[in-house]
PDB file of N, H, CA, C and O in Angstrom:
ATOM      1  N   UNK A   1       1.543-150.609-159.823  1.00  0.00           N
ATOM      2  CA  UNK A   1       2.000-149.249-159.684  1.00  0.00           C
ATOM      3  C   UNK A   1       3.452-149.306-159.238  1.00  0.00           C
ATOM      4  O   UNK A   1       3.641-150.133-158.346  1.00  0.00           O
ATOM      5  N   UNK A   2       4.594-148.587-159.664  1.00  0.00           N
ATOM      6  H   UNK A   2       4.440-147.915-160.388  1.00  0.00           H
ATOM      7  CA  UNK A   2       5.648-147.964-159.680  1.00  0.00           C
ATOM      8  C   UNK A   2       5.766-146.611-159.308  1.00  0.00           C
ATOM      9  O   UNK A   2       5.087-145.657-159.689  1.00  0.00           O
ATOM     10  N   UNK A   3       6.939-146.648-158.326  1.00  0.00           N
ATOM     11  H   UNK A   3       7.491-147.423-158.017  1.00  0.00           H
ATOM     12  CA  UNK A   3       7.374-145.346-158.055  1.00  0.00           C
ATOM     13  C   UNK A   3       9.014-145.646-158.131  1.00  0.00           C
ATOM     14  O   UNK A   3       9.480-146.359-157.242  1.00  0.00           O
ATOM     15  N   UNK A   4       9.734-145.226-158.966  1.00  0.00           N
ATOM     16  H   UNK A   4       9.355-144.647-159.688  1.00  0.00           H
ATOM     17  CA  UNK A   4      11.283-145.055-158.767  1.00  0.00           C
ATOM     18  C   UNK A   4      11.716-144.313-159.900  1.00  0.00           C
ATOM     19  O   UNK A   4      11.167-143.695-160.812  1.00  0.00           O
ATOM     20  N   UNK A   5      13.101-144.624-159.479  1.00  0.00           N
ATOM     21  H   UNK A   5      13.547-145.126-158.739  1.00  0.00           H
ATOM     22  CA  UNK A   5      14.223-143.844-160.147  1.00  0.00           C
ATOM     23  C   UNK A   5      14.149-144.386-162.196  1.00  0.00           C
ATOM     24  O   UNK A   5      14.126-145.560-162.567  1.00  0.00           O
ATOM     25  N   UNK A   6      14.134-143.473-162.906  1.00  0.00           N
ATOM     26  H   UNK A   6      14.153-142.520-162.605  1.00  0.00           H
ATOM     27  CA  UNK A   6      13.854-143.648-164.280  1.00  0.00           C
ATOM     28  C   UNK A   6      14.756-144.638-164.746  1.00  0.00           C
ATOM     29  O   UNK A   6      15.907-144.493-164.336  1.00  0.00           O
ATOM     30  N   UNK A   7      14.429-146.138-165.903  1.00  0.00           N
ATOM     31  H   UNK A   7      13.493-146.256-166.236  1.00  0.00           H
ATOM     32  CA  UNK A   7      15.610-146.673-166.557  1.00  0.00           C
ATOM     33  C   UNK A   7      16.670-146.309-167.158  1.00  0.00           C
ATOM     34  O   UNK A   7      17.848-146.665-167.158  1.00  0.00           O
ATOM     35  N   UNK A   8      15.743-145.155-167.924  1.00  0.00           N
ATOM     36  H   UNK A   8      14.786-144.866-167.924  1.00  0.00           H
ATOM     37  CA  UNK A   8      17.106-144.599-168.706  1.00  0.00           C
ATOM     38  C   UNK A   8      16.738-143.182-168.823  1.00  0.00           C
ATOM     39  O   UNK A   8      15.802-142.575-169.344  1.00  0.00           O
ATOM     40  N   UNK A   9      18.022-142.791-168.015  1.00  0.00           N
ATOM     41  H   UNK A   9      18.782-143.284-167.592  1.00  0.00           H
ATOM     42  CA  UNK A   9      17.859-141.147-168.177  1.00  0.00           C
ATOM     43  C   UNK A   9      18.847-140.545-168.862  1.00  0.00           C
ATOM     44  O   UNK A   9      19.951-140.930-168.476  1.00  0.00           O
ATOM     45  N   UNK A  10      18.906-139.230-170.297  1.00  0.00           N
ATOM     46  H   UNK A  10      18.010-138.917-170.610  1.00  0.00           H
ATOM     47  CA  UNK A  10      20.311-138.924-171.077  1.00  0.00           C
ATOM     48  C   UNK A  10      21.213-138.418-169.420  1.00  0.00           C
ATOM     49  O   UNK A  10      20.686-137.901-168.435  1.00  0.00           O
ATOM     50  N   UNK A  11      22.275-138.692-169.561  1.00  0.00           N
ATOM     51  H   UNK A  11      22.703-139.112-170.362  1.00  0.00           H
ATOM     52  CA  UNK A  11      22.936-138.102-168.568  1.00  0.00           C
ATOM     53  C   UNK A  11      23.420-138.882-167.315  1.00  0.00           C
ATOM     54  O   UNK A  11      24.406-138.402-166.756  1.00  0.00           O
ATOM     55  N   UNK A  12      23.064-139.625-166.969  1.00  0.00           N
ATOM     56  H   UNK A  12      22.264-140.015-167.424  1.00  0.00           H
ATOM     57  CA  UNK A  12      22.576-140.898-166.181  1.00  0.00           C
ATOM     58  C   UNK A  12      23.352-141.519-166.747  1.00  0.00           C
ATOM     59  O   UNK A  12      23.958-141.302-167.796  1.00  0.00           O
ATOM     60  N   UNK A  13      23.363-142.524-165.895  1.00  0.00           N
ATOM     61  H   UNK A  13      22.870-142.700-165.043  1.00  0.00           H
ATOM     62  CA  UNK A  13      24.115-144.558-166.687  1.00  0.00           C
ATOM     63  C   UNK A  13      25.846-144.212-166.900  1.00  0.00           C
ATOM     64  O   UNK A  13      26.782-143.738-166.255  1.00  0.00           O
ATOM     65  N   UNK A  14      25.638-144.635-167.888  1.00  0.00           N
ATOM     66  H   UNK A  14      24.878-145.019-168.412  1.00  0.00           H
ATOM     67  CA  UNK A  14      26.792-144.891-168.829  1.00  0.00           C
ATOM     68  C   UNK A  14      27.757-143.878-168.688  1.00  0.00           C
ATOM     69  O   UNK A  14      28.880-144.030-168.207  1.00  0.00           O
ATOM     70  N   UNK A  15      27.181-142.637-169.211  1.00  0.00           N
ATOM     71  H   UNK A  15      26.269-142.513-169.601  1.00  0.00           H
ATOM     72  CA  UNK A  15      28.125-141.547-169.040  1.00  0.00           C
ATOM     73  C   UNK A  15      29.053-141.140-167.662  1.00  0.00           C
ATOM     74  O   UNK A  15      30.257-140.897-167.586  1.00  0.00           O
ATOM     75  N   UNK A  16      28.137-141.162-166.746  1.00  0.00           N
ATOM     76  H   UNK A  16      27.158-141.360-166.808  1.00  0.00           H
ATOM     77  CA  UNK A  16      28.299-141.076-165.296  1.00  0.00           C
ATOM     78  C   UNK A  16      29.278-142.322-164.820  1.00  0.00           C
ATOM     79  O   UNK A  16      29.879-142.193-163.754  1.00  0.00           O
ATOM     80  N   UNK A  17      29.458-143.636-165.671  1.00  0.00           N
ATOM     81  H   UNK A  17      28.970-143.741-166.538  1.00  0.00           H
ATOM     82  CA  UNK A  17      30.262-144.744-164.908  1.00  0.00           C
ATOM     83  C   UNK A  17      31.427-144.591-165.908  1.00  0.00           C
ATOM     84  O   UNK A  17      32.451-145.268-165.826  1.00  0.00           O
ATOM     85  N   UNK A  18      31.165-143.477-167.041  1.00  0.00           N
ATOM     86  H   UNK A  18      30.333-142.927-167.108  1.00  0.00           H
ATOM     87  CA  UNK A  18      32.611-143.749-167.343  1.00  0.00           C
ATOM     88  C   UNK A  18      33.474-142.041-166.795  1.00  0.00           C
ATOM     89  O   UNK A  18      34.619-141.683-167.072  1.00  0.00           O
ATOM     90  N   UNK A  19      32.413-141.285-165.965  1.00  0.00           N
ATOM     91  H   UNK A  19      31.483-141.575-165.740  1.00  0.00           H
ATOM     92  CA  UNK A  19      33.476-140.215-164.865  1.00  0.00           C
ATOM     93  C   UNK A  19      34.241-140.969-163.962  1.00  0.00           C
ATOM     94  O   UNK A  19      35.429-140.694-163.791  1.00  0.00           O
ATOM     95  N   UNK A  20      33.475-142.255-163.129  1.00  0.00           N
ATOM     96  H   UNK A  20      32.510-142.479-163.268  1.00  0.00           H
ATOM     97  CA  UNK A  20      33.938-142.475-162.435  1.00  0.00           C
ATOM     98  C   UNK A  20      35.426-143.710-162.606  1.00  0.00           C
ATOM     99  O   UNK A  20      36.426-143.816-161.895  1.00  0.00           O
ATOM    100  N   UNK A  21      35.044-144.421-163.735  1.00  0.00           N
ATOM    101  H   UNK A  21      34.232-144.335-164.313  1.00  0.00           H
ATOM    102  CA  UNK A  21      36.330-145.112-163.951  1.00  0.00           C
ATOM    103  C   UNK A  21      37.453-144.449-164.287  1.00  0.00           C
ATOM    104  O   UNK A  21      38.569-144.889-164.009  1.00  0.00           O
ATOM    105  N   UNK A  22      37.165-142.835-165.196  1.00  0.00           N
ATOM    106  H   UNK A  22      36.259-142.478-165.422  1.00  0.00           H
ATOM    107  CA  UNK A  22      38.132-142.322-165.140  1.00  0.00           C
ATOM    108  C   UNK A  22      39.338-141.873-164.434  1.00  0.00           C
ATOM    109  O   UNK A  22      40.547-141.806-164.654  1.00  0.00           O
ATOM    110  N   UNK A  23      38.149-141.471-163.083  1.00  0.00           N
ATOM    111  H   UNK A  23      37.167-141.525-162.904  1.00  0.00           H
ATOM    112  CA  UNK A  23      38.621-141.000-161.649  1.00  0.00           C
ATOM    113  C   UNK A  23      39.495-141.817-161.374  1.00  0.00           C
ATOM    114  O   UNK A  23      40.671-141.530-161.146  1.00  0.00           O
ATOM    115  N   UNK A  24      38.855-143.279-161.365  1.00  0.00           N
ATOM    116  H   UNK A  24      37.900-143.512-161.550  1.00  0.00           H
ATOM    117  CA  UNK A  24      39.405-144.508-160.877  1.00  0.00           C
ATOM    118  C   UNK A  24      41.230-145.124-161.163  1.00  0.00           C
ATOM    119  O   UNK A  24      42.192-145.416-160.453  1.00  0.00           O
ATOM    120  N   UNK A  25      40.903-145.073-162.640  1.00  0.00           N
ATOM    121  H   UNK A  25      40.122-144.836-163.216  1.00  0.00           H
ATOM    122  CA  UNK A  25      42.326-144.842-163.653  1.00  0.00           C
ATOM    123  C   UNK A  25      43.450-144.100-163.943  1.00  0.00           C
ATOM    124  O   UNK A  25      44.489-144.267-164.582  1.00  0.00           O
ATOM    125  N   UNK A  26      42.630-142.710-162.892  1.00  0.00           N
ATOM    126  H   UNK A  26      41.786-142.574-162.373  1.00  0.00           H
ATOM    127  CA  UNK A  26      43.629-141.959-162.336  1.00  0.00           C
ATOM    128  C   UNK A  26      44.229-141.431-161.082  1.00  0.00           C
ATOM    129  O   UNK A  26      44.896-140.450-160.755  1.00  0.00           O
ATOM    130  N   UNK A  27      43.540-142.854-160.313  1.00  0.00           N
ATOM    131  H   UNK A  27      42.998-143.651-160.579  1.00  0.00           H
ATOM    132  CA  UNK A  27      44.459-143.051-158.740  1.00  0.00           C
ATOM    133  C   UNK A  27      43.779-142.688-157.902  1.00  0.00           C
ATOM    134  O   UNK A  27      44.336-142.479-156.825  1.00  0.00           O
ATOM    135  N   UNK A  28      42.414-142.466-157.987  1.00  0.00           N
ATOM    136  H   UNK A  28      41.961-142.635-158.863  1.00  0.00           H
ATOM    137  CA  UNK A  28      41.435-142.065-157.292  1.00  0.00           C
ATOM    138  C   UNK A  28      40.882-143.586-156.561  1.00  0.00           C
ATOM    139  O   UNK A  28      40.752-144.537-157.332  1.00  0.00           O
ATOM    140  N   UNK A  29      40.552-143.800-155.024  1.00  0.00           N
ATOM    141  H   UNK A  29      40.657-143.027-154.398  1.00  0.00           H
ATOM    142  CA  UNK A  29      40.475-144.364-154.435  1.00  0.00           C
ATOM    143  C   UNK A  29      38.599-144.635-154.733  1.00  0.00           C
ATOM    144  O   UNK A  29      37.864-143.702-154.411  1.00  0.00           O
ATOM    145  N   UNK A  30      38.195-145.443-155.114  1.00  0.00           N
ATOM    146  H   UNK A  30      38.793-146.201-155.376  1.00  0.00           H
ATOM    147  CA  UNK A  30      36.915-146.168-155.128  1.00  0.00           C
ATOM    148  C   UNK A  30      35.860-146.046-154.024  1.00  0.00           C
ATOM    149  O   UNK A  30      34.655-145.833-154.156  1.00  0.00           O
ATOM    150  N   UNK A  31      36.509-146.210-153.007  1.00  0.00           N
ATOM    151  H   UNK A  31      37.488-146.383-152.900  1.00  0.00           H
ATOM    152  CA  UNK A  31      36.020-145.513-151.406  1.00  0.00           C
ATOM    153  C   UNK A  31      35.608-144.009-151.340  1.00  0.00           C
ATOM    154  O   UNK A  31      34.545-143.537-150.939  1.00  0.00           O
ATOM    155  N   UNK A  32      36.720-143.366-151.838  1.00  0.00           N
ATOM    156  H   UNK A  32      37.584-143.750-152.164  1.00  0.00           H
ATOM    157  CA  UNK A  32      36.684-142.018-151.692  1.00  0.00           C
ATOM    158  C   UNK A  32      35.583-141.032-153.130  1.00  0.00           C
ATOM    159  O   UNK A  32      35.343-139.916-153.591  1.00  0.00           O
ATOM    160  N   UNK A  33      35.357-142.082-153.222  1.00  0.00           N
ATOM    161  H   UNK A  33      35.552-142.988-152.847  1.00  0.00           H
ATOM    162  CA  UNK A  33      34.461-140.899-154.481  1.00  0.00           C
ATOM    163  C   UNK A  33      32.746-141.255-154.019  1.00  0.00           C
ATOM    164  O   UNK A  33      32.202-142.168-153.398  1.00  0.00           O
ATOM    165  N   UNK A  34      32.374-140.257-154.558  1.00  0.00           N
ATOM    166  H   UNK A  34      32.816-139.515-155.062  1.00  0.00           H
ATOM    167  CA  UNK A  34      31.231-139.917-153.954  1.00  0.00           C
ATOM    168  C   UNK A  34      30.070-140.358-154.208  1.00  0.00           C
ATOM    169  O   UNK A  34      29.855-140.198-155.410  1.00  0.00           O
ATOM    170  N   UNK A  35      28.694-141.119-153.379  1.00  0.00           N
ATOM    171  H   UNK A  35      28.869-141.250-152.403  1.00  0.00           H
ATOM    172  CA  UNK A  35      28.064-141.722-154.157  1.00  0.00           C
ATOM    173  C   UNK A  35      26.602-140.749-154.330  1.00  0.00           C
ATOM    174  O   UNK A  35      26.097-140.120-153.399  1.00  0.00           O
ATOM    175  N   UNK A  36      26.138-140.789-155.561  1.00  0.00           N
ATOM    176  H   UNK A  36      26.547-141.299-156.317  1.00  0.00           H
ATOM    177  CA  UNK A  36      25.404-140.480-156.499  1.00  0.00           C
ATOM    178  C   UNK A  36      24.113-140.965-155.997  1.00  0.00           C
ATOM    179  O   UNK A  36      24.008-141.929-155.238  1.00  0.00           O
ATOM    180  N   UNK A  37      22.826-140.050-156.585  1.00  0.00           N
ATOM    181  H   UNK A  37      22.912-139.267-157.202  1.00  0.00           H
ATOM    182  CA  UNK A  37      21.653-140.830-156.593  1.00  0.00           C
ATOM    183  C   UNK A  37      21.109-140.278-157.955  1.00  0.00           C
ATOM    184  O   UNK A  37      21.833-139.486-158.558  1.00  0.00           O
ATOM    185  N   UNK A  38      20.140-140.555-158.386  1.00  0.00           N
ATOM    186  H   UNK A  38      19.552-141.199-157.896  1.00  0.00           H
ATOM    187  CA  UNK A  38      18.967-140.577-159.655  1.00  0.00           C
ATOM    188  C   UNK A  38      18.508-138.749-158.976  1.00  0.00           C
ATOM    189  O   UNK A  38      18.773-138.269-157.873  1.00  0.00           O
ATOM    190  N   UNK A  39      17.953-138.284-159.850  1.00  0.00           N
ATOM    191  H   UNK A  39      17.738-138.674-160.745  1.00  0.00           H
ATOM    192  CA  UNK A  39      17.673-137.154-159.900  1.00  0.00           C
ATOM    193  C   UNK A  39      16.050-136.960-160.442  1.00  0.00           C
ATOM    194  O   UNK A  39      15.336-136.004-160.137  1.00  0.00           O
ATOM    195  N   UNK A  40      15.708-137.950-161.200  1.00  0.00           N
ATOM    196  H   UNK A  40      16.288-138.726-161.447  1.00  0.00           H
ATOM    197  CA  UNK A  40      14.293-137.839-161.886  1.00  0.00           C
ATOM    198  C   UNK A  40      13.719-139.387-161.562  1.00  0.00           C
ATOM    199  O   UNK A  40      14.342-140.404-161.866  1.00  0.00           O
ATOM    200  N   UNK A  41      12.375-139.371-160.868  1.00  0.00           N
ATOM    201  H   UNK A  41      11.869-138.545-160.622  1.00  0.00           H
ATOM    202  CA  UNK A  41      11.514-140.114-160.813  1.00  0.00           C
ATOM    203  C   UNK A  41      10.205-140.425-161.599  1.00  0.00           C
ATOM    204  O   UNK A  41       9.420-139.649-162.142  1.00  0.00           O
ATOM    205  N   UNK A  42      10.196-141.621-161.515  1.00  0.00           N
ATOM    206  H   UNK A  42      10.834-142.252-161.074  1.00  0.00           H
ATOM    207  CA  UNK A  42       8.388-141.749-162.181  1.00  0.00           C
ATOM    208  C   UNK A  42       7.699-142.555-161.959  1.00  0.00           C
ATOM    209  O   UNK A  42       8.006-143.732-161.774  1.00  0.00           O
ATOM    210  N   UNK A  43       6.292-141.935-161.926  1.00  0.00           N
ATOM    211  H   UNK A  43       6.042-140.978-162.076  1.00  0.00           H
ATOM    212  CA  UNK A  43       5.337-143.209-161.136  1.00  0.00           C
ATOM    213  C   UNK A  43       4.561-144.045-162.487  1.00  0.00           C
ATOM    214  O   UNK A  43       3.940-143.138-163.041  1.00  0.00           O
ATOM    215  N   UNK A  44       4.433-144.692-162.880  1.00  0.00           N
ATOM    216  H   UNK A  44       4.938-145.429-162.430  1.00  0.00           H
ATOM    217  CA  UNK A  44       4.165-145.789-163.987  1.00  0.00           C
ATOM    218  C   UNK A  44       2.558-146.536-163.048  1.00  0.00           C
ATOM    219  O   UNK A  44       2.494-146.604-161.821  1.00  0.00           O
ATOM    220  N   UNK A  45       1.560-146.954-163.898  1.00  0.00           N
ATOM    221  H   UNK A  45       1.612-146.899-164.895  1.00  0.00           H
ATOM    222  CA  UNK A  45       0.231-147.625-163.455  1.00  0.00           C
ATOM    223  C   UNK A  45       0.137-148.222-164.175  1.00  0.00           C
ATOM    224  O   UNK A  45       0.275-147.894-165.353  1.00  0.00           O
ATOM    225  N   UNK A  46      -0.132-149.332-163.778  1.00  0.00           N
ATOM    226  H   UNK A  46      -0.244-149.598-162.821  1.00  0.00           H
ATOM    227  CA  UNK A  46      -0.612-150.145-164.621  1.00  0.00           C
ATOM    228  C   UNK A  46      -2.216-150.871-164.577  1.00  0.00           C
ATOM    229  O   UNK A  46      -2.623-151.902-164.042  1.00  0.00           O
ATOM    230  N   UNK A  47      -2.935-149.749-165.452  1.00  0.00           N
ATOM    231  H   UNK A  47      -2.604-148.911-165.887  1.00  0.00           H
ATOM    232  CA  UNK A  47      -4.283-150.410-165.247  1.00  0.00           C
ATOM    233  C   UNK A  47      -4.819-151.658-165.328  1.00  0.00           C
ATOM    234  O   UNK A  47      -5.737-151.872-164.536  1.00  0.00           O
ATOM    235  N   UNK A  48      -4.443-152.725-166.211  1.00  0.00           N
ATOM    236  H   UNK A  48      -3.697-152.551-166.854  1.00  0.00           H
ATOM    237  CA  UNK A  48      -4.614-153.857-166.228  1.00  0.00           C
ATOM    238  C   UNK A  48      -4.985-154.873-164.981  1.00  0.00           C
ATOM    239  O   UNK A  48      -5.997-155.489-164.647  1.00  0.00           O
ATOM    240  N   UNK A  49      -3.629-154.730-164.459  1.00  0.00           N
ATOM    241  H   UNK A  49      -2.807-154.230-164.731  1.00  0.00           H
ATOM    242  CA  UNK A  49      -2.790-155.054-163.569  1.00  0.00           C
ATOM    243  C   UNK A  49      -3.956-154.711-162.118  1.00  0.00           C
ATOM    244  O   UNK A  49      -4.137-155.680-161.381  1.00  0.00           O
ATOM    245  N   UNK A  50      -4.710-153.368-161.743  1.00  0.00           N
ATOM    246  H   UNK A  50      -4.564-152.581-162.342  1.00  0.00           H
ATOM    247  CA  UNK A  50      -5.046-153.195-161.320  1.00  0.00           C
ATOM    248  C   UNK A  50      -6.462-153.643-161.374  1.00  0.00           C
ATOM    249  O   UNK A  50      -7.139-153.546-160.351  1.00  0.00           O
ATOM    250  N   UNK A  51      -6.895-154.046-162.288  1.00  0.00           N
ATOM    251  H   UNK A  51      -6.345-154.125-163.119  1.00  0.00           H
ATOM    252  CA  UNK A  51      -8.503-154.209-162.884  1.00  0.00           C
ATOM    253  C   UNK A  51      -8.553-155.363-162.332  1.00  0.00           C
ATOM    254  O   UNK A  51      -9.547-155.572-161.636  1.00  0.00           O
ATOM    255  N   UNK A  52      -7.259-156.745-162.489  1.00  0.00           N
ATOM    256  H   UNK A  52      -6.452-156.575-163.054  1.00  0.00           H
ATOM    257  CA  UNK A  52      -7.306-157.737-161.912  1.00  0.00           C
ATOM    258  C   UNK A  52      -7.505-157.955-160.843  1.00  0.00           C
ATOM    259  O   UNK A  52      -8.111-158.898-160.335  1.00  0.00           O
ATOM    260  N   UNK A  53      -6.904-156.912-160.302  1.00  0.00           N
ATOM    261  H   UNK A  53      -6.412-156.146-160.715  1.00  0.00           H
ATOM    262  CA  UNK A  53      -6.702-157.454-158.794  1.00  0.00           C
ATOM    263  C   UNK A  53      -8.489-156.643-158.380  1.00  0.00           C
ATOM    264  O   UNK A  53      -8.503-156.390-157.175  1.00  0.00           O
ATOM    265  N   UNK A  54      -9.305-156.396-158.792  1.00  0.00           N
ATOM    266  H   UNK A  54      -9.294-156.601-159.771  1.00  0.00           H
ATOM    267  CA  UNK A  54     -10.218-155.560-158.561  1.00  0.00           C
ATOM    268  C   UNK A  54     -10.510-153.871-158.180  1.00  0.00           C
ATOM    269  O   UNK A  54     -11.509-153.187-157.958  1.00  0.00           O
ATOM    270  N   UNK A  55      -8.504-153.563-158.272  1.00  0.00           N
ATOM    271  H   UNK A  55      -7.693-154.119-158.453  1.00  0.00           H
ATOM    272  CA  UNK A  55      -9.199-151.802-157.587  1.00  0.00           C
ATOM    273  C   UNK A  55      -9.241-151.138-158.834  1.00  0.00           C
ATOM    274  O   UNK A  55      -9.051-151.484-160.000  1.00  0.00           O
ATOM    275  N   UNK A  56      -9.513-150.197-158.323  1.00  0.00           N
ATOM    276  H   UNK A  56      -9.667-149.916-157.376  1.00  0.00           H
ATOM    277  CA  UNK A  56     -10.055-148.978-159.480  1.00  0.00           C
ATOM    278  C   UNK A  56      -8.924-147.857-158.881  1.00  0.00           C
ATOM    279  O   UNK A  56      -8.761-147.885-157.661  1.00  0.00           O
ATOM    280  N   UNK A  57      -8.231-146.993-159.568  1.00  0.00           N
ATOM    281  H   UNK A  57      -8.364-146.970-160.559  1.00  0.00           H
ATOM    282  CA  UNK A  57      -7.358-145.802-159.309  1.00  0.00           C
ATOM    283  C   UNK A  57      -7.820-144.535-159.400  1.00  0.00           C
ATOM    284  O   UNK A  57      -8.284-144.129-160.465  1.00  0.00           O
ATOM    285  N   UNK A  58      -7.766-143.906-158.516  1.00  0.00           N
ATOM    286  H   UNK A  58      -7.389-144.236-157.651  1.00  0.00           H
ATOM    287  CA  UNK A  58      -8.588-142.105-158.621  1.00  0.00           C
ATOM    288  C   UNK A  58      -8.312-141.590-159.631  1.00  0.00           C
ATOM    289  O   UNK A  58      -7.284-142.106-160.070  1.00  0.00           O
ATOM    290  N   UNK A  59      -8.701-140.792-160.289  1.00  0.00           N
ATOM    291  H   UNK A  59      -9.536-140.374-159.932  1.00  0.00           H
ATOM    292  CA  UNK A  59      -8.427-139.966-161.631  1.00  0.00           C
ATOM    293  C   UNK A  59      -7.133-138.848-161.038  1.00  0.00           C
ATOM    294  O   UNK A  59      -6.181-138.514-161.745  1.00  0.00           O
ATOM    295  N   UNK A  60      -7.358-138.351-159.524  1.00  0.00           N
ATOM    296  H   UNK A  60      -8.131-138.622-158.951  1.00  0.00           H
ATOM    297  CA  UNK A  60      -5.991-137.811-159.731  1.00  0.00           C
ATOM    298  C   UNK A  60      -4.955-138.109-159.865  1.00  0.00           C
ATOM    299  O   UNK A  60      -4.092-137.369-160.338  1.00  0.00           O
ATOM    300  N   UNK A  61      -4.687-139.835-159.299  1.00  0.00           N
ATOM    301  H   UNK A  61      -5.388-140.436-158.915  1.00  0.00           H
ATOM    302  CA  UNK A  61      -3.121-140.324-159.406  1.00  0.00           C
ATOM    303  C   UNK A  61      -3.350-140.562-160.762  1.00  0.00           C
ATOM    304  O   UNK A  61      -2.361-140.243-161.421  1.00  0.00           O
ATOM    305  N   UNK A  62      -4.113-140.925-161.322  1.00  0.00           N
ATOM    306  H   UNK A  62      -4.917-141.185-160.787  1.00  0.00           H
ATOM    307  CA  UNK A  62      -3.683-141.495-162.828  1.00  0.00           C
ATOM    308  C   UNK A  62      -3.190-139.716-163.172  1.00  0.00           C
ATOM    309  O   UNK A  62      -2.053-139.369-163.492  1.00  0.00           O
ATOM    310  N   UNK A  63      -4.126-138.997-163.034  1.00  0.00           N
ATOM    311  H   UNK A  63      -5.049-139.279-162.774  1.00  0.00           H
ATOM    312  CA  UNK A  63      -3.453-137.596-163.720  1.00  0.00           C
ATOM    313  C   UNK A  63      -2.059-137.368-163.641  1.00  0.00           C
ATOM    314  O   UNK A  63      -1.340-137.062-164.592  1.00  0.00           O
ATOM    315  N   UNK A  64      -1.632-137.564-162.209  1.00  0.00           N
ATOM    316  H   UNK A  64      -2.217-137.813-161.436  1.00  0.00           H
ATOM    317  CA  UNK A  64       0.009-137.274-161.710  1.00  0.00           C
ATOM    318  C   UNK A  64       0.946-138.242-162.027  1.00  0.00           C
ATOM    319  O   UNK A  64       2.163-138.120-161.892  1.00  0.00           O
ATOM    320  N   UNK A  65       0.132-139.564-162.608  1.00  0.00           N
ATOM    321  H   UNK A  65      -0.857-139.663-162.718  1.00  0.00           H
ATOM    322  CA  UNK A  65       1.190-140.878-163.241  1.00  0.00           C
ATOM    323  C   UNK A  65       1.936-140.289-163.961  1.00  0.00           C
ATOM    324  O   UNK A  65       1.333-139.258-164.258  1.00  0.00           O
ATOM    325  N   UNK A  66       3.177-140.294-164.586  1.00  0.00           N
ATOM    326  H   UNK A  66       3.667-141.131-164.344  1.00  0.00           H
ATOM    327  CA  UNK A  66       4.452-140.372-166.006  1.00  0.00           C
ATOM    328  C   UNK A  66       3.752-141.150-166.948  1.00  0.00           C
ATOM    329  O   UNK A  66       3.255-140.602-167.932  1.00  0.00           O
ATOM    330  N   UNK A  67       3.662-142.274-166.778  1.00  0.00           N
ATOM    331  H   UNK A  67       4.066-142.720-165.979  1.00  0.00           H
ATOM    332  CA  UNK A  67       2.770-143.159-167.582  1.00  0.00           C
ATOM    333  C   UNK A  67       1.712-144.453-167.077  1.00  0.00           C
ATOM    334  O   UNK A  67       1.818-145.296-166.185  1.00  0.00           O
ATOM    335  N   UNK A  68       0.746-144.192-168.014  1.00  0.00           N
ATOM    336  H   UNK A  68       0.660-143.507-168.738  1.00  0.00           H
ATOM    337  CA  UNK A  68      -0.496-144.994-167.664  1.00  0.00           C
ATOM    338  C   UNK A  68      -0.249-145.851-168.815  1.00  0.00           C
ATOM    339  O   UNK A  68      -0.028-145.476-169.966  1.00  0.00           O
ATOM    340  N   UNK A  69      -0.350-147.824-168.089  1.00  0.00           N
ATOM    341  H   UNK A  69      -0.530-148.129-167.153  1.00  0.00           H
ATOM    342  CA  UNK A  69      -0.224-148.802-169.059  1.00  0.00           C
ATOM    343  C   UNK A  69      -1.592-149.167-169.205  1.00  0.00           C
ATOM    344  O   UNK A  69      -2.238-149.327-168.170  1.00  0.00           O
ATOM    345  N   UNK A  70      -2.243-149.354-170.495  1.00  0.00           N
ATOM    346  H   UNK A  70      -1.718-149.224-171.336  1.00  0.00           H
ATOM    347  CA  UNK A  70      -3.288-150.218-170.393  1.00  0.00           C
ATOM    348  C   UNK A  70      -3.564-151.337-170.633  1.00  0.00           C
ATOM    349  O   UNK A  70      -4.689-151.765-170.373  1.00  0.00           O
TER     350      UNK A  70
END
């Protein structure tokens, strides 16, 4: 089981590191800019994973999972 910040979110990543190099390129102090967090989370299960180890997962977290691996 997983809980974090999404791999790839549109909007996120890439786009977002090239505001900040911009900033950067235009004399903006690296220190002084502001730091960011993720905005969308997800909890990921992995049943397999879990079968091994012997537990079993309630039907509500699997309900509230993003995604269930099997």
């Amino acid at each position: 089981m997983s809980y974090g910040a999404r791999e790839w979110d549109p909007g996120w990543g890439d786009r977002r590191a090239a505001v900040f190099v911009d900033k950067i390129l235009k004399g903006a102090r690296p220190a002084d800019l502001p730091v960011e967090r993720p905005i969308r989370f997800e909890l990921v299960i992995n049943l397999k994973a879990a079968k091994t180890l012997g537990l079993t997962m309630p039907p509500a977290l699997l309900f509230q999972a993003d995604e269930v691996l099997q």
